[in-house]
N, C-alpha and C positions, 0 to 999 in steps of 0.2 A: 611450260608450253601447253595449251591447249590443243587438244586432237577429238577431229571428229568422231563422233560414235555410230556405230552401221545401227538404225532403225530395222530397216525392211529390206528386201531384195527385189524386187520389183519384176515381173514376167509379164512381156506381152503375150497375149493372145487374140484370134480372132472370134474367140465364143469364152470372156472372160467367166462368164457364170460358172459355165463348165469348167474350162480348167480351175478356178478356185473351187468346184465344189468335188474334185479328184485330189487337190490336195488337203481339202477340209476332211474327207472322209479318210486319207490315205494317215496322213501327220497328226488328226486329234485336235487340230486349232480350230476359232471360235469367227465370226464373224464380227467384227466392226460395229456397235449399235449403228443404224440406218444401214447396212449394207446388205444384210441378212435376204432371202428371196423371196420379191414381192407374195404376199397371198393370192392378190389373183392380178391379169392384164398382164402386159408387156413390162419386161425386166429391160430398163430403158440404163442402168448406170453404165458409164463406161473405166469405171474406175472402180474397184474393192480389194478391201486391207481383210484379211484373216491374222487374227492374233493367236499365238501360243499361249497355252495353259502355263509354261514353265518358265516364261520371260529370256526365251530364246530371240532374235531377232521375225521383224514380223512378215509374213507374205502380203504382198499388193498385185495388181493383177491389172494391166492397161489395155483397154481395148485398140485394136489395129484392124485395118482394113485387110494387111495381107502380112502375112510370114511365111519364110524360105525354112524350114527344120533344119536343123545339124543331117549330115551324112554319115557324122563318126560312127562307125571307126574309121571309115573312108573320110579323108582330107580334102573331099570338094566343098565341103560346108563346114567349118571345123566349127569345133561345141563356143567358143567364145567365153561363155559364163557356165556351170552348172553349180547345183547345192549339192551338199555331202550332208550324210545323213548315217546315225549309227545307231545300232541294235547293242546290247550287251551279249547276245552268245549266239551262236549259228543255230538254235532251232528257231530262235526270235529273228532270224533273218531269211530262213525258210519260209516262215508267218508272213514276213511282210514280200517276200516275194509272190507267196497264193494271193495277197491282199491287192499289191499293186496291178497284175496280170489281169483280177477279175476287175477292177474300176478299170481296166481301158492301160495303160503301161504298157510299153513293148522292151523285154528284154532285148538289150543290146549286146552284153558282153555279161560273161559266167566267170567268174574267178572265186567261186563257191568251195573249191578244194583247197584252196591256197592257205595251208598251217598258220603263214606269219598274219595275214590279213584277207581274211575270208571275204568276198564284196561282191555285188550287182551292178551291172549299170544300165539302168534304164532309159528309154524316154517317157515322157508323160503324153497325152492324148494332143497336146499341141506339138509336140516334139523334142521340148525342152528337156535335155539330159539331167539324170540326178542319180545321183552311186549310194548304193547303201552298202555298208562293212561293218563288220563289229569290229569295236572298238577296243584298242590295247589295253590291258587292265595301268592303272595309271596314268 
């Protein structure tokens, strides 16, 4: 039986440069050759792929006229999609919490004490939710 393979996860935004260049500096991924930001004039694409160093699946980023944000943890807007993201140990998720706050991220929810699964969940500067936890050894 043949099955699809997840490529990319695809996020609209209304200022796709930006939100791709909060997860490029946030996650370590690389730009797309042709996607990278212009040198100089108007950044006219409405479409950019960021690829991973580590052959994880890759981020795309589609431009939109308008988007509504999540409200979670309030259920008038619920999250729909979000990525999950993990640190090996809670001082490496402390790091990426000072990391994501300062690019623009608004912590949403602290489960930062939590023994079995330490975790954030943020949104990113369009409002798309993404949880970071360190990951269970295993």
């Amino acid at each position: 039986m043949i099955v699809p393979t997840v490529r990319q996860v695809v996020l609209d935004g209304t200022d796709v440069r930006a939100l791709a260049e909060f997860y490029r500096q946030l996650l370590g991924y690389g730009y797309r050759p042709g996607d990278e930001p212009p040198a100089e004039g108007p950044d006219e694409l409405e479409w950019l792929v960021l690829r991973s160093p580590g052959g994880e699946p890759q981020l795309a980023f589609q431009q939109v006229a308008r988007l509504t944000p999540t409200t979670w943890p309030a259920d008038d807007v619920p999250m729909q999609l979000h990525l999950d993201c993990s640190v090996p140990d809670v001082e490496s998720l402390q790091e990426v919490l000072h990391t994501a706050l300062e690019l623009g991220a608004e912590l949403r929810f602290d489960r930062s004490d939590d023994p079995a699964e330490p975790l954030y969940v943020f949104a990113d500067p369009a409002g798309h939710p993404f949880c970071v936890f360190v990951a269970a050894p295993g």
